[in-house]
C-alpha positions as CSV (number, residue, x, y, z in Angstrom):
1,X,0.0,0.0,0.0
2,X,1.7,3.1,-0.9
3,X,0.4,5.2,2.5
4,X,1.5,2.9,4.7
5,X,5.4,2.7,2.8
6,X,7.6,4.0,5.3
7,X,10.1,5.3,3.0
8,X,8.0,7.7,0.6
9,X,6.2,9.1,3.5
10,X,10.1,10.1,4.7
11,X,11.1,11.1,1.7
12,X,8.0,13.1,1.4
13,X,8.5,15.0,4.6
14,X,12.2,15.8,4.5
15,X,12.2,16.5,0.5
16,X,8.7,18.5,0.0
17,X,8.4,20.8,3.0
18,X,11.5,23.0,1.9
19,X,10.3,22.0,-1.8
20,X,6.6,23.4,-0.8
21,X,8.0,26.4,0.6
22,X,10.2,27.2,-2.8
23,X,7.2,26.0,-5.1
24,X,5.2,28.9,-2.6
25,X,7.3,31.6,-3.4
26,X,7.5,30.6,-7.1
27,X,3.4,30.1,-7.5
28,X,3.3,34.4,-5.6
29,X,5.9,35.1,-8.2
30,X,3.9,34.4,-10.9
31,X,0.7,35.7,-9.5
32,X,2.1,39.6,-10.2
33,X,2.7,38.6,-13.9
34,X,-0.8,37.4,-14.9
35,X,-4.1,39.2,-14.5
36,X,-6.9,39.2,-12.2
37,X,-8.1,36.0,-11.2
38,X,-12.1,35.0,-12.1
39,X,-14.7,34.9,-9.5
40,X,-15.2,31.6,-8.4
41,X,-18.5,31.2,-10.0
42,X,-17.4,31.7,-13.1
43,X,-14.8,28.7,-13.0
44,X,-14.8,25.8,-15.8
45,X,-12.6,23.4,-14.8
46,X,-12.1,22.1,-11.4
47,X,-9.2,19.7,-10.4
48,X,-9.6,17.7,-7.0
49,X,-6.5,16.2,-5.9
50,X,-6.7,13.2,-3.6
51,X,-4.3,10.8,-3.4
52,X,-5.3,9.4,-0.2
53,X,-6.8,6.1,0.6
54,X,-10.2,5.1,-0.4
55,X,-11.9,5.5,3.0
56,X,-10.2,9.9,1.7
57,X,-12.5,9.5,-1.8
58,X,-15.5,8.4,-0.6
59,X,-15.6,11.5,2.1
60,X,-14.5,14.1,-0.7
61,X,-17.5,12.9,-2.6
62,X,-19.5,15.4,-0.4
63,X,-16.7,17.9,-1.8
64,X,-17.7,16.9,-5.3
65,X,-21.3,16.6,-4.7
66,X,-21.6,20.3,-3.0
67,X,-19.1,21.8,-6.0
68,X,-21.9,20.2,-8.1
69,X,-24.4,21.9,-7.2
70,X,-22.7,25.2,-7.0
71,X,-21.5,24.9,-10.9
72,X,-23.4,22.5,-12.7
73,X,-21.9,23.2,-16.2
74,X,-18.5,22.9,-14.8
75,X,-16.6,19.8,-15.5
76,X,-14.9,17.8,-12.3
77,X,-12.3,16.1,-12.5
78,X,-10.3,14.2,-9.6
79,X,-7.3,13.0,-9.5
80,X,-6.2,9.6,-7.5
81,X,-3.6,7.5,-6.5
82,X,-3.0,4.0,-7.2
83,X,-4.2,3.6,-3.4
84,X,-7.9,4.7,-3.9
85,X,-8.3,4.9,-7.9
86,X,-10.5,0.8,-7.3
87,X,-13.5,3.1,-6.5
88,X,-13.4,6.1,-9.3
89,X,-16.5,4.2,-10.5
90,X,-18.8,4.7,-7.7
91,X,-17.9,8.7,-8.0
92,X,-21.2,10.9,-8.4
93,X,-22.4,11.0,-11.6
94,X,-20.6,13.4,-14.4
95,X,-17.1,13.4,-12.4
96,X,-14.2,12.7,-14.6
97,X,-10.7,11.0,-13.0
98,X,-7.6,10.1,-13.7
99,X,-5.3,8.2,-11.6
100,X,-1.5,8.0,-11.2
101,X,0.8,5.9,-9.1
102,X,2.3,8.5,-6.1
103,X,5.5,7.7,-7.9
104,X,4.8,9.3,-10.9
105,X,5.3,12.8,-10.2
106,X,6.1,14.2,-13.9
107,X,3.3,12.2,-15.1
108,X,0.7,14.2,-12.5
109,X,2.2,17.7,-13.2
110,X,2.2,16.9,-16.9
111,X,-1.7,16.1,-16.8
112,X,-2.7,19.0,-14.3
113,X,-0.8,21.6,-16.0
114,X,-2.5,20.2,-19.5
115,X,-5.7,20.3,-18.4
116,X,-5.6,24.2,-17.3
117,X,-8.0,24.3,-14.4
118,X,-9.6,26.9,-13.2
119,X,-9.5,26.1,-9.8
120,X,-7.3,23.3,-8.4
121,X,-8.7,22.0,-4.8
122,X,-5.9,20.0,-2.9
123,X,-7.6,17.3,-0.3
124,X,-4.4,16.3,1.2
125,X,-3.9,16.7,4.9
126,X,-0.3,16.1,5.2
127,X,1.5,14.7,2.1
128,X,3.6,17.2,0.4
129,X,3.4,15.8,-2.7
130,X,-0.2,16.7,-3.3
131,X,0.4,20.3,-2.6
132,X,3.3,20.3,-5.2
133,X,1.0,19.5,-7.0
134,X,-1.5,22.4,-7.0
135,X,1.0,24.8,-6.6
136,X,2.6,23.7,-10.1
137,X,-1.2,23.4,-11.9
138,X,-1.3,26.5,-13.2
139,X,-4.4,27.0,-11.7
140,X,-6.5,30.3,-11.6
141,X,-7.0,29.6,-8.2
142,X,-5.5,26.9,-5.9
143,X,-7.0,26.1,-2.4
144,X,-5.7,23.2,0.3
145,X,-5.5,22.7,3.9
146,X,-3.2,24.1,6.3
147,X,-2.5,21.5,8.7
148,X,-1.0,21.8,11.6
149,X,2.9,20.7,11.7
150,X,3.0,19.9,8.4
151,X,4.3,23.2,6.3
152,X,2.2,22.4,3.2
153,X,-0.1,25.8,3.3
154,X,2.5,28.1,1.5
155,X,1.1,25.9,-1.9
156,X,-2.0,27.6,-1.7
157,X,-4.2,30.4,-2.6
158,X,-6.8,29.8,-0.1
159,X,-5.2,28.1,3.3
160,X,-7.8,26.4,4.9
161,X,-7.8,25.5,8.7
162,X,-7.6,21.2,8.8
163,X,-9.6,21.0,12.2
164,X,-9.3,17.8,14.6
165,X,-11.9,18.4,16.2
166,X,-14.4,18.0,13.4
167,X,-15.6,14.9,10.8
168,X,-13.1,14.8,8.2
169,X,-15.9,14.7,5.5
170,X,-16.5,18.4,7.2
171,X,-13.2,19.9,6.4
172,X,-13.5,18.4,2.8
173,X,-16.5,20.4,2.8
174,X,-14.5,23.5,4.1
175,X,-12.2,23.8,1.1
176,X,-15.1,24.2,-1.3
177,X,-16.4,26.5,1.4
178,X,-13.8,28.8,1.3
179,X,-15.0,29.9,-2.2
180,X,-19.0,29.0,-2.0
181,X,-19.6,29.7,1.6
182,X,-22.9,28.6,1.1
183,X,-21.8,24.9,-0.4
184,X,-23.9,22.2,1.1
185,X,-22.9,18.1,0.3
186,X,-23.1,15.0,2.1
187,X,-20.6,11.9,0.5
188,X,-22.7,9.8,-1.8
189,X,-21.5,6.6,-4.0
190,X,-23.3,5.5,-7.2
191,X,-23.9,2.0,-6.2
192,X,-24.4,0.1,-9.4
193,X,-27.9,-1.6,-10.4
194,X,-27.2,-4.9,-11.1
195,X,-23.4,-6.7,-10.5
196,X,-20.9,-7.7,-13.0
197,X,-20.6,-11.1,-14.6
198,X,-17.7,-11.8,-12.4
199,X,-19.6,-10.9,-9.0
200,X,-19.7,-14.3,-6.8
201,X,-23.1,-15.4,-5.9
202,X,-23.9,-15.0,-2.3
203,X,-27.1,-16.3,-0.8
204,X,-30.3,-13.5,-1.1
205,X,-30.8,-12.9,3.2
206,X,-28.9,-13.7,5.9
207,X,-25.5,-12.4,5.1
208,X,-23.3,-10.4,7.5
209,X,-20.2,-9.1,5.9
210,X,-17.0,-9.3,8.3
211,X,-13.6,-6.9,7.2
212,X,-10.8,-7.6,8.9
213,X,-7.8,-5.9,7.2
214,X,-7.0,-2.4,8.1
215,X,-4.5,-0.1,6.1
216,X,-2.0,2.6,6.5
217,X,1.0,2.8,9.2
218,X,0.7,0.3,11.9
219,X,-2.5,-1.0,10.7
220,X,-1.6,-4.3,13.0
221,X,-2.2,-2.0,15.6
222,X,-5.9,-1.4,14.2
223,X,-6.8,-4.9,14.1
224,X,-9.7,-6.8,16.1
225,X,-8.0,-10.3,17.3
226,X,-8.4,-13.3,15.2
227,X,-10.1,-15.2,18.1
228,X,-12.7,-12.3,18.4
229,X,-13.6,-12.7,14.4
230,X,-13.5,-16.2,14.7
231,X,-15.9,-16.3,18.1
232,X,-18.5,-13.6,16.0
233,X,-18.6,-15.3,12.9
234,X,-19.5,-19.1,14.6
235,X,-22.1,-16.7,16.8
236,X,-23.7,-15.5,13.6
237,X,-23.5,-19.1,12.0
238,X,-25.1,-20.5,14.8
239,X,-28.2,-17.9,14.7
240,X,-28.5,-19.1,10.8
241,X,-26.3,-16.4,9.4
242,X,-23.7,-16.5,6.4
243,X,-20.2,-14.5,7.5
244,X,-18.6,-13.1,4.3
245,X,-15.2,-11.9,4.8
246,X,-14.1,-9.5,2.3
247,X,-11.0,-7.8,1.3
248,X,-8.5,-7.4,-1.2
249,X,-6.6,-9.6,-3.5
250,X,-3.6,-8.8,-1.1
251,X,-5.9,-10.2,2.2
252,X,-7.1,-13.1,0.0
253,X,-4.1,-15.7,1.1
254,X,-4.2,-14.3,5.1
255,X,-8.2,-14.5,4.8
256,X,-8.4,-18.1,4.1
257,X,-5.2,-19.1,6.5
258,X,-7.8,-17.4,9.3
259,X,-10.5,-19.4,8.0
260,X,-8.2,-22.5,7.9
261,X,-6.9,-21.8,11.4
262,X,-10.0,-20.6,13.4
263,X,-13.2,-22.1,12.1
264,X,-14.2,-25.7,12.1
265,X,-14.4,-27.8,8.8
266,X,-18.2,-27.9,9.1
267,X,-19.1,-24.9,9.0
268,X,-16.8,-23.6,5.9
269,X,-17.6,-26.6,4.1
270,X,-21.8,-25.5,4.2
271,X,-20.5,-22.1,3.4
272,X,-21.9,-21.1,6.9
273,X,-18.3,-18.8,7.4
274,X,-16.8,-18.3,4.1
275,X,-14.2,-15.9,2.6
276,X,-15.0,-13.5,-0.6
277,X,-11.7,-11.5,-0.2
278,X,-10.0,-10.4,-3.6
279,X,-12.8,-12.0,-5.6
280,X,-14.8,-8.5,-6.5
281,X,-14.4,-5.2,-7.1
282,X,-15.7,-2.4,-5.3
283,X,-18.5,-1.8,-7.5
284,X,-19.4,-5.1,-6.9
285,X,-19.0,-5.6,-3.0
286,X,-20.8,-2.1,-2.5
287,X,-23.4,-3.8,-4.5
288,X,-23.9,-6.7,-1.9
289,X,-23.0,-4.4,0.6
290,X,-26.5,-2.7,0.1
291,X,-28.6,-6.0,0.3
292,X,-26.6,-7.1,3.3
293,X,-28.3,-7.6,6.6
294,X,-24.8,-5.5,8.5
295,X,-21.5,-5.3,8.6
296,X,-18.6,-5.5,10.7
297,X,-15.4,-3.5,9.8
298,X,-12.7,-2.0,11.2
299,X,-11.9,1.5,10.9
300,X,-11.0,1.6,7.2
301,X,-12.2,2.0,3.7
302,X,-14.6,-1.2,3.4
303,X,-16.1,0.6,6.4
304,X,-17.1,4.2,4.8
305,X,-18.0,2.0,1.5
306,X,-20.6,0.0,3.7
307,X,-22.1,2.9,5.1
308,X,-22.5,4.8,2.0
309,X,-24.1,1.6,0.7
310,X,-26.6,1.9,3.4
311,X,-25.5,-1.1,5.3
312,X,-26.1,-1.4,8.8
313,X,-22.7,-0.8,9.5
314,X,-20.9,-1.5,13.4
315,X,-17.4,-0.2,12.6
316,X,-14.5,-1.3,15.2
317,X,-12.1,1.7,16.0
318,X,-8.9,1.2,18.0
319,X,-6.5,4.1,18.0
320,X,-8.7,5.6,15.2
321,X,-11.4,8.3,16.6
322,X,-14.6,7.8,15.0
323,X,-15.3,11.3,15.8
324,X,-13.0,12.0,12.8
325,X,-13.1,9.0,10.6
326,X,-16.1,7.9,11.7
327,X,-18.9,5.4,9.2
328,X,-21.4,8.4,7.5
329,X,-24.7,6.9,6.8
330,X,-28.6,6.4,8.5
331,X,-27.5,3.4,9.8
332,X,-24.3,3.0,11.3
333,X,-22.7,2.5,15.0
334,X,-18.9,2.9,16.0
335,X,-18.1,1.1,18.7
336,X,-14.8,1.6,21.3
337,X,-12.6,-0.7,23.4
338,X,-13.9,-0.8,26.8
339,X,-10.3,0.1,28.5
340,X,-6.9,1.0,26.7
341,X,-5.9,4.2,24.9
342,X,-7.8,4.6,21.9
343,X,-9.4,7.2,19.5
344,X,-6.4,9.4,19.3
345,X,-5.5,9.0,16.0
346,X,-5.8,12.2,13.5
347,X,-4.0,12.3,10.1
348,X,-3.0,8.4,11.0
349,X,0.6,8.3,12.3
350,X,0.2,9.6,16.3
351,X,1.3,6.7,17.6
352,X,3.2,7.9,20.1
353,X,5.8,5.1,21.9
354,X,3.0,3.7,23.5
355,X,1.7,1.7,21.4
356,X,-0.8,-1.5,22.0
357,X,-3.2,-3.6,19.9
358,X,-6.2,-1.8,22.0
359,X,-9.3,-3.3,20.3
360,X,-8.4,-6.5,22.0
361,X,-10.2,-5.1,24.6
362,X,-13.7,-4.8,22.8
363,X,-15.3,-8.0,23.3
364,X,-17.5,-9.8,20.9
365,X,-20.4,-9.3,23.4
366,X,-20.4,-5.8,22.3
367,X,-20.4,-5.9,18.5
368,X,-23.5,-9.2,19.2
369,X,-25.2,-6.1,21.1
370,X,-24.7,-3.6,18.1
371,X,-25.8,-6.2,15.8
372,X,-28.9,-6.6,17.5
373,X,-29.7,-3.0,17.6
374,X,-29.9,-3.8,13.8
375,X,-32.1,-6.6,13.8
376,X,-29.5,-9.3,14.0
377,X,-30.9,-12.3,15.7
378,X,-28.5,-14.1,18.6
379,X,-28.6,-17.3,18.6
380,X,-30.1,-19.3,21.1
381,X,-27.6,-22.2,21.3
């Protein structure tokens, strides 16, 4: 995963802050040379940067959804990572993409500067990168966050506060703010009809979808224990349920060494407890996602894509604070350890030397009792 490589994410901070800071200097320069910029209402072309991870797109969506509705004859146009670019697809209707690996830095600033935006919106919290590339766009007008510790803001235009203490799908909304202070949007897929040719068949009712796999640094760290998935999914066999674990073609081999390891024969053979990691796409899993009767994720971005399915989602945060990554939907519940630190987590990488695999202490009692609230039956074994 390229958020969670250790090495770009140094190379990153040592090389782009003093990089930022000469690109902010160059991008005033040429500010005195051109003419006036256009009112924001009159903009054409609107680049969104996010190269973030998926759980990132699917909150800008409100981004794109509010900047819809403030210029509807505008064209949209985002551009992703290798990390997040699986679920371009479910983007709101009549936003265009392109995606480039992280790497590919000349590639980016080629495209961006090509496609002469009007306005170039950086969604970035704290990679450099991404305000490099807005400050080289050659946009009109060029707006990002100014985070806290992370000397990015000089890139921009329009530096806008990146608060902690709010929902990060608010501050997505606060760089389109900054020029529409009016813009309104909640994130929103486009959850497809009907699923591909490829989509595994899954049985119509009864299925609870189970995501283990967190990303980014330390995701260990963010895990619910193996015993704890294992002890829920034999709970929700046992009350007549199918437990679908999902994840990526990555998860796939670890997926079904858990299965191996932690559920009896009997109840994979049936198909009772059964893995579906790496065998659909996004489209695809937000599509069963929607029919599902809940899921269980970590804090991550098979989480936001349940809610937004609108899944009865119980999300499992560790040292992630669902007060800022939190599930967004009607029906969702995000659920704590009952002792340890936890939920101090903000851009990702606050670990701190303390660190402890906290979500060992939220019991599978607790996710049962969340599942009910849903209409999950218990079993009565």
């Amino acid at each position: 995963m390229e958020r969670g490589r250790i090495l770009l994410r140094r190379v990153d901070t040592l090389a782009g802050k003093p990089l930022v800071a000469l690109a902010g200097l160059a991008h005033r320069g040429v500010r005195l040379f051109r003419p006036p910029r256009p009112a924001a209402r009159e903009a054409r072309r609107i680049g969104v940067v996010c190269l973030g991870a998926i759980g990132d797109l699917l909150l800008v969506t409100a981004l794109l959804s509010g900047l819809r509705r403030e210029l509807p004859e505008a064209t949209i146009e985002v551009i992703t990572s290798r990390a997040n670019a699986a679920c371009v697809p479910l983007l709101p209707e009549g936003v265009a993409s392109a995606s480039f690996p992280v790497t590919d830095i000349r590639g980016m600033l080629s495209y961006v500067r090509a496609a002469r935006y009007d306005i170039c919106i950086d969604a970035g919290q704290w990679m450099r990168l991404s305000a490099l590339i807005g400050a080289f766009s050659g946009a009109g007008c060029v707006v990002g966050f100014a985070t806290p510790g992370q000397q990015r803001h000089y890139a921009f235009d329009h530096a806008v506060p990146h608060r902690r203490d709010w929902h990060e799908k608010d501050n997505f909304l606060a760089l389109g703010r900054v020029l529409f202070p009016d813009l309104q949007g909640e994130p929103a897929i486009r959850v497809p009809e009907a699923p591909s040719a490829a989509c595994p068949v899954l049985p119509d009712k009864k299925v609870v979808f189970c995501h283990m796999w967190p990303a980014g640094l330390h995701s260990h760290l963010k895990e619910w224990p193996a015993e704890h998935w294992a002890g829920l999914a034999l709970a929700l066999a046992g009350a007549g349920y199918t437990a679908a674990f999902t994840g990526g073609p990555l998860d796939a081999p670890a997926t079904a060494a858990f299965l191996e390891r932690h559920v009896p024969a009997a109840y994979r053979e049936k198909g009772l407890v059964r893995s579906v990691a790496g065998t659909m796409s996004l489209p695809d899993l937000a599509w069963h996602l929607r029919r599902a009767e809940a899921v269980v994720s970590v804090n991550t971005g098979v989480m936001h894509l349940a809610a937004l399915a609108g899944a009865p989602t119980v999300a499992l945060n560790g040292p992630t604070d669902p007060r800022r990554w939190g599930p967004v939907g009607v029906k969702t519940c995000a659920l704590l350890p009952e002792k340890g630190r936890s939920a101090y987590l903000n851009l990702g990488f606050e670990y701190g030397d303390a660190r402890e695999a906290v979500l060992r202490h939220l019991p599978v009692t607790a996710v049962l009792a969340a599942l009910a609230a849903f209409g999950v039956e218990r079993s009565r074994a």
